[in-house]
C-alpha positions as CSV (number, residue, x, y, z in Angstrom):
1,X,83.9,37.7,-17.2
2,X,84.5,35.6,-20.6
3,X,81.1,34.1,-22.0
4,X,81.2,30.0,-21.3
5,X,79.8,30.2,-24.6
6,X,83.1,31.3,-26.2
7,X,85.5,28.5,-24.4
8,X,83.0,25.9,-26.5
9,X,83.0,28.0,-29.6
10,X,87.3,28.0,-29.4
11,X,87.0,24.6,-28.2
12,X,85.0,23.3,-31.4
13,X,86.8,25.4,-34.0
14,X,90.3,23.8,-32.1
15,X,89.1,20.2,-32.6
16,X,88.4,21.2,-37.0
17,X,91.3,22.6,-37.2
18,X,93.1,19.7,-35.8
19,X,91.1,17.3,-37.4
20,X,91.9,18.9,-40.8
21,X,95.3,18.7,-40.2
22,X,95.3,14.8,-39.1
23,X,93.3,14.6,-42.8
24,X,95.5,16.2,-44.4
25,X,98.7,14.0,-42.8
26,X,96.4,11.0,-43.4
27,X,95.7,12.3,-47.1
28,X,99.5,12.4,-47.7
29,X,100.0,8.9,-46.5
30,X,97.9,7.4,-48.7
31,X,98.9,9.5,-51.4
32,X,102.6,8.0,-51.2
33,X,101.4,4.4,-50.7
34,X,99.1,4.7,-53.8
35,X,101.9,6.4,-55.9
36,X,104.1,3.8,-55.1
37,X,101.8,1.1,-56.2
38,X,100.6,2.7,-59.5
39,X,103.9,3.8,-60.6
40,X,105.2,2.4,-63.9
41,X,107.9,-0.6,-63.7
42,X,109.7,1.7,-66.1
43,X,109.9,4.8,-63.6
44,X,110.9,2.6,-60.1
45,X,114.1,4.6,-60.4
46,X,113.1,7.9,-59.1
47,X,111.2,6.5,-56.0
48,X,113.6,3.6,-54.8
49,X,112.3,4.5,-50.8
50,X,108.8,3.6,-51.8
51,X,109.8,0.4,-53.6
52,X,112.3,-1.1,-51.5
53,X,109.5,-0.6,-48.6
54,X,106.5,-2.5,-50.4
55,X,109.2,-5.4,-51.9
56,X,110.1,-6.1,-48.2
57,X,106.6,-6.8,-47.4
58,X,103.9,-6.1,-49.0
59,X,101.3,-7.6,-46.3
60,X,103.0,-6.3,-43.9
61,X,102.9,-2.9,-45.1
62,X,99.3,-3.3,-45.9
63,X,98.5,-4.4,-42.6
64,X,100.1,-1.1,-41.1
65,X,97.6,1.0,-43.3
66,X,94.5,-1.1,-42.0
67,X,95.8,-0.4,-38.3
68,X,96.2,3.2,-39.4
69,X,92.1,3.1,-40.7
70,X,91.1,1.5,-38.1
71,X,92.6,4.0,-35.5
72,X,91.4,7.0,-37.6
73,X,87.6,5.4,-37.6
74,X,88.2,4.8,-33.5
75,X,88.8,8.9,-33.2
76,X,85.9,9.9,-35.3
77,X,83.8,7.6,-33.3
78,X,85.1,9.3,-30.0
79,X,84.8,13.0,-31.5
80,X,81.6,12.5,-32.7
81,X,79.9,10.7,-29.3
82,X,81.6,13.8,-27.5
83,X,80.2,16.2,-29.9
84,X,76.7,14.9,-28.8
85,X,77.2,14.9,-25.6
86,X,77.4,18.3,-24.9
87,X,74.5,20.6,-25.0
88,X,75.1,23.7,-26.4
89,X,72.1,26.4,-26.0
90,X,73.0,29.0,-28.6
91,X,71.9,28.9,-32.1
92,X,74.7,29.7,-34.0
93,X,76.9,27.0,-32.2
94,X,74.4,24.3,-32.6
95,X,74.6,25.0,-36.3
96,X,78.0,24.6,-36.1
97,X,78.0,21.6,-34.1
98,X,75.3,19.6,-36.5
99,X,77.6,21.0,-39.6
100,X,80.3,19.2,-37.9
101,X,78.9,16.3,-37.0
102,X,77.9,15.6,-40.5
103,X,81.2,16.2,-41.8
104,X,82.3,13.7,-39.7
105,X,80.0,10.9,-41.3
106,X,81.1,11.5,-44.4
107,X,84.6,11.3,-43.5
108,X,83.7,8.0,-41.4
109,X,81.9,6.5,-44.8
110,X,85.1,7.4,-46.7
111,X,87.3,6.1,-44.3
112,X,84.9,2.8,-44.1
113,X,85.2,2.5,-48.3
114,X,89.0,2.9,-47.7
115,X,89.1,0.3,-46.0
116,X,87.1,-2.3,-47.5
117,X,89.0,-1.5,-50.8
118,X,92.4,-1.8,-48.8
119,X,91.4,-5.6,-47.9
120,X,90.4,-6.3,-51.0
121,X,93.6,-4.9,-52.9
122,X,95.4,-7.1,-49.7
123,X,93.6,-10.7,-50.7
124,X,94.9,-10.5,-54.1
125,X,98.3,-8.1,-54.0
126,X,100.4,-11.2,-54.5
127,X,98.8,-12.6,-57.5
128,X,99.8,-9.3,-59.4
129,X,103.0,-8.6,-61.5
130,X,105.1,-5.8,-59.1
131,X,103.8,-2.0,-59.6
132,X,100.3,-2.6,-60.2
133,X,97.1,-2.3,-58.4
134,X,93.2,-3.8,-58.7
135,X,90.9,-0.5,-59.2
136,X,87.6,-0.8,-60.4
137,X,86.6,1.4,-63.5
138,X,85.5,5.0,-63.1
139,X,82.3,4.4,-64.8
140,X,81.7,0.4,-63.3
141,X,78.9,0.4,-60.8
142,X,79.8,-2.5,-59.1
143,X,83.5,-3.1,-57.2
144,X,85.2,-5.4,-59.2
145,X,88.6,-4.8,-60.2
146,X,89.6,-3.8,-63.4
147,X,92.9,-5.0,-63.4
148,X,91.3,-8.9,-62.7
149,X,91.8,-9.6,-66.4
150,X,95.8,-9.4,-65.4
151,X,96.0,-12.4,-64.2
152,X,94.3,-14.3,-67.1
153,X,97.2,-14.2,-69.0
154,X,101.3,-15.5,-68.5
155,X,102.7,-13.3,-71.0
156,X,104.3,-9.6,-69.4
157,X,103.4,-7.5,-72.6
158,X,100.0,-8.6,-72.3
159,X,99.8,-7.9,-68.7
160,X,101.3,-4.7,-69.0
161,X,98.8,-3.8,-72.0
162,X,95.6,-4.1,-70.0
163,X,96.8,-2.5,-66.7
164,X,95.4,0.4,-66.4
165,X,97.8,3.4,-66.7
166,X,96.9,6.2,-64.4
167,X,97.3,10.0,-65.1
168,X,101.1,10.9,-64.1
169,X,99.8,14.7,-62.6
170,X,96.8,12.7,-60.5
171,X,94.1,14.8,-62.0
172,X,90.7,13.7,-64.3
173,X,91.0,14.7,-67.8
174,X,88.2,16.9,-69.6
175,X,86.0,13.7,-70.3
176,X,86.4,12.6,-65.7
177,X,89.0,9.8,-66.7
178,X,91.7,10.0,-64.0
179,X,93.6,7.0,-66.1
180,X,94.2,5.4,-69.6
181,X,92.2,1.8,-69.9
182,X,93.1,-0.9,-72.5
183,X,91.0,-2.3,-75.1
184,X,90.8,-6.1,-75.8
185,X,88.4,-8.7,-77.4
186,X,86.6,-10.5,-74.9
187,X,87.4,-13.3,-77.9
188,X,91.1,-13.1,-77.2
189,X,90.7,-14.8,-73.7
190,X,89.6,-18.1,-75.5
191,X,92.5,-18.1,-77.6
192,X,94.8,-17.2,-75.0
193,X,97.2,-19.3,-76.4
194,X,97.7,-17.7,-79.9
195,X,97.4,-14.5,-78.6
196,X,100.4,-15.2,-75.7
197,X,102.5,-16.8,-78.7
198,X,101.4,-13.6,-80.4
199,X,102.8,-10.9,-77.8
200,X,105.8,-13.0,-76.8
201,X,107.7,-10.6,-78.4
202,X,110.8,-8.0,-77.7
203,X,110.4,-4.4,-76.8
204,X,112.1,-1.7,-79.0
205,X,112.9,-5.2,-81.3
206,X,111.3,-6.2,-85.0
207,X,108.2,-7.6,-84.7
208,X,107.9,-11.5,-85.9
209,X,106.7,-11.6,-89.2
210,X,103.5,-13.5,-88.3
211,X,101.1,-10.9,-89.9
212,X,99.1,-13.9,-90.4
213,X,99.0,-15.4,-87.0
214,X,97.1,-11.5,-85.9
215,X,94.5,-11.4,-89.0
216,X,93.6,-15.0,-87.6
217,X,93.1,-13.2,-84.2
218,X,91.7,-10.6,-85.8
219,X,88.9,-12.7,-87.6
220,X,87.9,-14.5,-84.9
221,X,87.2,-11.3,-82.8
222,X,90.1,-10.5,-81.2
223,X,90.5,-6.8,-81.9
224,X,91.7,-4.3,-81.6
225,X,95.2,-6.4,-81.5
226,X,97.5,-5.7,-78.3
227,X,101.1,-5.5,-79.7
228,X,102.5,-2.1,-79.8
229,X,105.7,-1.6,-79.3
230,X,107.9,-3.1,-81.6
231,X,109.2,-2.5,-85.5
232,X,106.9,-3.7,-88.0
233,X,109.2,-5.5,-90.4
234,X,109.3,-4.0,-93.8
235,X,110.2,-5.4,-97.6
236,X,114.1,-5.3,-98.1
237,X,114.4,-3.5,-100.7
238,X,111.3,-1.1,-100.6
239,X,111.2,1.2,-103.9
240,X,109.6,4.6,-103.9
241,X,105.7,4.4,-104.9
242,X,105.0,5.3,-108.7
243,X,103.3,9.1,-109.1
244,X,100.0,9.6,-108.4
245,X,99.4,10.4,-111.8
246,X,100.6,6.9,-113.1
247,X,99.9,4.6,-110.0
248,X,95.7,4.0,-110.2
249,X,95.9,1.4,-113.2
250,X,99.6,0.1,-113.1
251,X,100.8,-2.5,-111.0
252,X,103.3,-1.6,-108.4
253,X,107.0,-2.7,-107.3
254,X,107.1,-6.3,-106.6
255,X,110.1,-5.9,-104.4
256,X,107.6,-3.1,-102.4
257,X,105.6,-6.1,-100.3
258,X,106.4,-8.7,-98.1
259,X,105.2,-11.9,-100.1
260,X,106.4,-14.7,-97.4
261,X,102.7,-15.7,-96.3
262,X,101.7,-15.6,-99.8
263,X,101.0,-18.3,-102.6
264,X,102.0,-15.7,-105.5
265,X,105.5,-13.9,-105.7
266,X,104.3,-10.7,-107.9
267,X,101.2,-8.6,-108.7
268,X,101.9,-10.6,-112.4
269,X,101.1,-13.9,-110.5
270,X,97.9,-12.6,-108.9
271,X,96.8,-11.2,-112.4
272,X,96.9,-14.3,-114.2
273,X,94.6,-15.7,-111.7
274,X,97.4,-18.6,-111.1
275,X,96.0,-20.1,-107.4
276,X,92.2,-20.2,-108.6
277,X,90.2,-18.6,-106.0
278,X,92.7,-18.5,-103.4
279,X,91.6,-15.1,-102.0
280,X,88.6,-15.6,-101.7
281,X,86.0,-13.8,-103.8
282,X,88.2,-11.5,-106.0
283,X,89.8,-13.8,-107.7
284,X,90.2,-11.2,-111.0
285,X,90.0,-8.1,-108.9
286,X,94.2,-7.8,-109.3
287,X,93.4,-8.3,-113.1
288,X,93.7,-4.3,-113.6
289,X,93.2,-3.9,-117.4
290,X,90.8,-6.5,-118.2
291,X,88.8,-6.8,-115.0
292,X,89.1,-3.8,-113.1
293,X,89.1,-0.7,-115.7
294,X,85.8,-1.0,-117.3
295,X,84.1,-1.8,-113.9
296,X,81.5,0.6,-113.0
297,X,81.8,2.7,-116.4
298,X,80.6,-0.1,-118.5
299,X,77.4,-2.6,-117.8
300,X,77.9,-6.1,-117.8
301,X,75.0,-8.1,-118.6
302,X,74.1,-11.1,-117.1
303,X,71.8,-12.4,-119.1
304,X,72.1,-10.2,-122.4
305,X,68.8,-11.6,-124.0
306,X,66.9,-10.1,-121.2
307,X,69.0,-6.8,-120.7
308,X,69.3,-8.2,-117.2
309,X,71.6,-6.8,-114.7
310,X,72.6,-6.0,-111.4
311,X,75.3,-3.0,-112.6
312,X,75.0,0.6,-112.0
313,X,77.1,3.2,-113.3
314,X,79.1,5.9,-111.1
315,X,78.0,9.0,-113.3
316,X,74.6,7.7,-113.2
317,X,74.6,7.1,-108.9
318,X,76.2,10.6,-108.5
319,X,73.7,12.2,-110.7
320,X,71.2,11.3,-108.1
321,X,72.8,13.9,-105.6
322,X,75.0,16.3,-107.7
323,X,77.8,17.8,-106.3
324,X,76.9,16.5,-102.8
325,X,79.3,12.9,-102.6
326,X,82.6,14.0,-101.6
327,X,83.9,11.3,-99.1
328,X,82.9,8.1,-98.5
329,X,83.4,4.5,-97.4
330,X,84.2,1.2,-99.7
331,X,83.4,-1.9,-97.7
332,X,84.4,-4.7,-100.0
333,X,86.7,-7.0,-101.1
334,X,89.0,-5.4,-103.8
335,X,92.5,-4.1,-104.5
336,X,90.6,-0.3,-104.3
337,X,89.0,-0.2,-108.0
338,X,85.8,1.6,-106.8
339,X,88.1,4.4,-104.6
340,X,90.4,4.7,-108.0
341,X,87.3,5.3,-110.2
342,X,85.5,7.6,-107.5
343,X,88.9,10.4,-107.6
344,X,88.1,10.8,-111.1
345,X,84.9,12.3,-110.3
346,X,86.6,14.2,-107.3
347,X,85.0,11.7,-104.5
348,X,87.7,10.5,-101.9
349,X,86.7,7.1,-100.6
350,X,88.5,4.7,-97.6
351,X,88.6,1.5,-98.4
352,X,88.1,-1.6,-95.9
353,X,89.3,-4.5,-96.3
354,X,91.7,-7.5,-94.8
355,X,94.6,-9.8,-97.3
356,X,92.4,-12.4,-97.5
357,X,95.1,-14.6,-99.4
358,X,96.6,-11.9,-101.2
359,X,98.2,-8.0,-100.5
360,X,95.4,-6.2,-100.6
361,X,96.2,-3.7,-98.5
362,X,99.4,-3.2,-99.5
363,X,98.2,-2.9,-103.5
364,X,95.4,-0.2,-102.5
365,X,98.5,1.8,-100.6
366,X,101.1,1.6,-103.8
367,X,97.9,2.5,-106.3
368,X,97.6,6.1,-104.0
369,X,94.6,5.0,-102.5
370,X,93.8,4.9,-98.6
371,X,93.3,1.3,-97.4
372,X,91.1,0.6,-93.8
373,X,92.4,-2.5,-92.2
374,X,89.5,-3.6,-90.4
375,X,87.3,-6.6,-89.9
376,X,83.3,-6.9,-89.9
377,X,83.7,-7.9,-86.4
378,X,84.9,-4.4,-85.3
379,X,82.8,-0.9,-85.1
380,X,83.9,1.5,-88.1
381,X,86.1,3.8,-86.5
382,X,83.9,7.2,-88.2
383,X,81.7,9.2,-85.9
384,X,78.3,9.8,-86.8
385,X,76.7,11.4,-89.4
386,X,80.1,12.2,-91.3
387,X,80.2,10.5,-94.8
388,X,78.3,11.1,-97.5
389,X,78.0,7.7,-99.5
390,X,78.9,3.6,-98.6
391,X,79.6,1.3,-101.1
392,X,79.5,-3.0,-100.7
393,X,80.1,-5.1,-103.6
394,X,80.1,-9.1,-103.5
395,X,80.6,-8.6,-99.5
396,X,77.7,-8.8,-97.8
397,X,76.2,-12.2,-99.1
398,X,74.0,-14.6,-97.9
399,X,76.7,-16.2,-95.6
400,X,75.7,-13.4,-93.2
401,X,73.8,-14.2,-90.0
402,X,71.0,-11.7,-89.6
403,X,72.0,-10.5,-86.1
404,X,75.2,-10.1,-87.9
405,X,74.0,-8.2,-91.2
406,X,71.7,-5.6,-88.4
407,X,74.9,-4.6,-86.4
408,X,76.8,-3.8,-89.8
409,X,73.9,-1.8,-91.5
410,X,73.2,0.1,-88.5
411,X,76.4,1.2,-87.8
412,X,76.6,2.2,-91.6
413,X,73.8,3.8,-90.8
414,X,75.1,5.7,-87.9
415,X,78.2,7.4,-89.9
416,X,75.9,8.1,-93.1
417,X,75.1,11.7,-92.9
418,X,71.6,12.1,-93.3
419,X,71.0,12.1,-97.3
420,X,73.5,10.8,-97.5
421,X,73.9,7.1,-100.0
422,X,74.2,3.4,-99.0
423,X,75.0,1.7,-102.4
424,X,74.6,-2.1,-102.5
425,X,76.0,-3.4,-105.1
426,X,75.6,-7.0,-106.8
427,X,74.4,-8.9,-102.9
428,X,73.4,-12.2,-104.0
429,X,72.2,-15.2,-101.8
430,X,69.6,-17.6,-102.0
431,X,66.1,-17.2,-104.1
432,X,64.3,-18.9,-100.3
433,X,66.5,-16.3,-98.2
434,X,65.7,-12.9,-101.0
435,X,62.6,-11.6,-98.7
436,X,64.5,-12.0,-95.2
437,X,67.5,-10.1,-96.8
438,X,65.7,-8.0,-98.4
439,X,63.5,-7.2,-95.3
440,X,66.7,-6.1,-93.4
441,X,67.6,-3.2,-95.5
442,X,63.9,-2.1,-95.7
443,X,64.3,-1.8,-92.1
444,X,66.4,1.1,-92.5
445,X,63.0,2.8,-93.9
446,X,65.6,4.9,-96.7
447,X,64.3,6.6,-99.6
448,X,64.8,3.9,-102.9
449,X,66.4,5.6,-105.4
450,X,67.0,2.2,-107.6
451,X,66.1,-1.5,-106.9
452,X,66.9,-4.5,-108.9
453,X,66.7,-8.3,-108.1
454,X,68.5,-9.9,-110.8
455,X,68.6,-13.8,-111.3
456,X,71.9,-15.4,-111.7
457,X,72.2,-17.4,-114.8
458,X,74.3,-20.0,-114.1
459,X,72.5,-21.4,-110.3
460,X,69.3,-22.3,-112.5
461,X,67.5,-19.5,-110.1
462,X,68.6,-20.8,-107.0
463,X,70.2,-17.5,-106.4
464,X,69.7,-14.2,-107.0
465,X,71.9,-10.7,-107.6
466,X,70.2,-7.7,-105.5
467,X,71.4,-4.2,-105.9
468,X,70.2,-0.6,-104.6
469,X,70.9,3.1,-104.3
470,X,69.0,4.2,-100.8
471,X,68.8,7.2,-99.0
472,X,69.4,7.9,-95.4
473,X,66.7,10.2,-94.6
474,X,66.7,13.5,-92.0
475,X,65.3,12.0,-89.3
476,X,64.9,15.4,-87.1
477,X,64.1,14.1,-83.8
């Protein structure tokens, strides 16, 4: 005669294996209805079934997966009251049954989350564009959706931007994202209207040439910019660039920049200085011959009765770590003078800056140099540790909010390798604001290599030049 024992032990091992298999058919339902909903716009083609289903009725369809929940919640309730009903009196099957029972909790939590999830996704399917869904980020701790910031805006670019894009094989990548996730200013939402005007745009077309219209967006904190996908518009009859022998200290092509947005024609016209200081604080920086060539290699004294000044020379800085500056950052304003004079001594330096008026991107590019289109605004895009020396020059002035001037020297500080060399060159502000300035880079604690507070002539010493040469130091723990 057959154990009792064993008609329980088949009886249990019956209902998991059934179970698993009602998972499993539940697992591939919502599988399909979350493929469908995720899927690009782009790729509706290859799953017509699963579209024309959800455009019938989207409620309705959503109110068939709740029944299906709340049915699947209504047998794990049942299983699990039955399961502790019965008293088995062997070991081994009482492990069993307590195993069981607590997979059954967790499947009746999961099933729970499901479903508060489905009735949220179900209150606000109809506000969103067709093909998308609200998910919250994998790293938010709290359930809002992610895809809320949709329905901010009018414009489909834009709400195609920020949708989240998931992973077409369904897996996590290396770093646990199962998805892609857009980037945006929170400043762009309060100028939503530039920024629709912006993105109102064709795909696969030329992009408007409002280059303008996105360093204004960019400036006031909107970056990184949205718009992607279409043809930057280029100069019509775009030359090829001089040699990199002759480019440094000529000026380049005319015909080789876009000059609508601009109050000179040609590189001659920004030479001569002809729209004052219409961009901004360089106003001789395009001056190559007279301005920019001796720069760096020659003092200039302020005050020549005193010997007073706030220049250092480039031999002289690299002398103070031979051999050791090899790459570096320029954040100034400038047409790339600095970069062009460091590749004579073999140092390659990025240079940041915006066209504040004039091309200065565009005339760093055609000189050979490398120009980083960037605002203060946004974090350098370097990771730590990496360069070896930063340069400022008439930059950081005494316009700068302190708050403002911490976030920019410590994330200088963050990509300057340790021993690496912050150079400040010619900061000048107000003789009552020196100390607070001054106290913000001695916050940095670097090792002073040179130090100079130099009075400027002409402001009757109501302002003052500061430079330095610091040192990041070790720091080992």
């Amino acid at each position: 005669m057959r154990s009792p024992h064993l008609f329980l032990r088949v009886g249990v091992k019956r209902g998991v294996y059934g179970f698993t298999l009602f998972l499993a058919v539940l697992a591939l339902l919502l599988s399909v209805v979350t493929f469908s909903r995720f899927y690009s716009q782009s790729s509706r083609l290859s799953i017509k079934a699963f579209a024309s289903y959800l455009s019938a009725d989207p409620r309705q369809a959503e109110g068939g997966i709740n029944d299906t929940v709340d049915e699947i919640i209504e047998k794990i309730v049942k299983e699990m009251a039955h399961l502790r009903e019965t008293t088995p009196d062997h070991s081994e099957l009482m492990r069993e049954r307590l195993r069981y029972i607590d997979f059954l909790t967790d499947i009746l939590g999961l099933m729970g989350s499901v479903k508060e999830q489905l009735q949220h996704i179900g209150s606000s399917a109809h506000l969103r564009p067709s093909g998308t869904v609200a998910v919250a980020h994998p790293l938010s701790r709290s359930n809002q959706p992610y895809d809320e910031l949709v329905e901010f805006f009018l414009v489909e670019e834009i709400r195609k931007y920020v949708t989240s894009k998931p992973n077409r094989l369904g897996k996590q990548n290396f770093m646990g994202a199962n998805g892609t996730f857009a980037s945006i200013g929170h400043a762009c939402f309060s100028m939503k209207e530039e920024l629709e005007e912006y993105m109102d745009y064709d795909v696969g077309d030329f992009c408007e040439d409002d280059w303008k219209q996105a360093q204004r967006l960019m400036v006031h904190g909107c970056d990184p910019l949205p718009r992607r996908r279409c043809f930057a518009r280029a100069p019509k009859l775009y030359t090829k660039p001089l040699p990199i022998n002759e480019s440094t200290w000529r000026y380049p092509d005319d015909r080789n920049v876009r000059w609508s947005h601009y109050r000179c024609k040609s590189f001659a016209c920004l030479a001569r200085n002809s729209t004052g200081k219409g961009f901004f604080k360089c106003a001789d920086c395009f001056n190559l011959t007279h301005h920019e060539m001796p720069r760096w290699t020659k003092v200039a004294y302020i005050d020549p009765s005193s010997n007073s000044t706030p220049d250092f020379l480039v031999r002289e800085v690299l002398q103070i770590k031979p051999g050791e500056i090899r790459i570096g950052l320029d954040f100034s304003v400038g047409t790339g003078s600095f970069a062009a004079r460091m590749r004579e001594f073999n140092v390659t330096i990025v240079t940041a800056t915006i066209n504040l008026g004039a091309p200065f991107s565009e005339m760093i590019a055609l000189r050979g140099l490398i120009p980083l289109y960037l605002t203060i605004n946004q974090r350098l895009p370097f990771f730590d540790n990496t360069l070896d020396i930063i340069h400022t020059t008439r930059f950081l002035d005494g316009w700068m909010d302190f708050i403002l001037l911490d976030f920019v020297l410590y994330d200088w500080d963050r990509v300057l390798r340790p021993g690496g060399l912050l150079w400040i060159d010619s900061f000048f502000c107000q003789t009552k604001d020196l100390d607070d300035y001054l106290e913000a880079f001695k916050l940095l604690r670097y090792k002073t290599h040179r130090w100079v507070v130099v009075p400027k002539v002409d402001k009757d010493g109501q302002e003052v030049f500061f430079s330095a040469v610091l040192e990041k130091p070790p720091r080992p723990f």
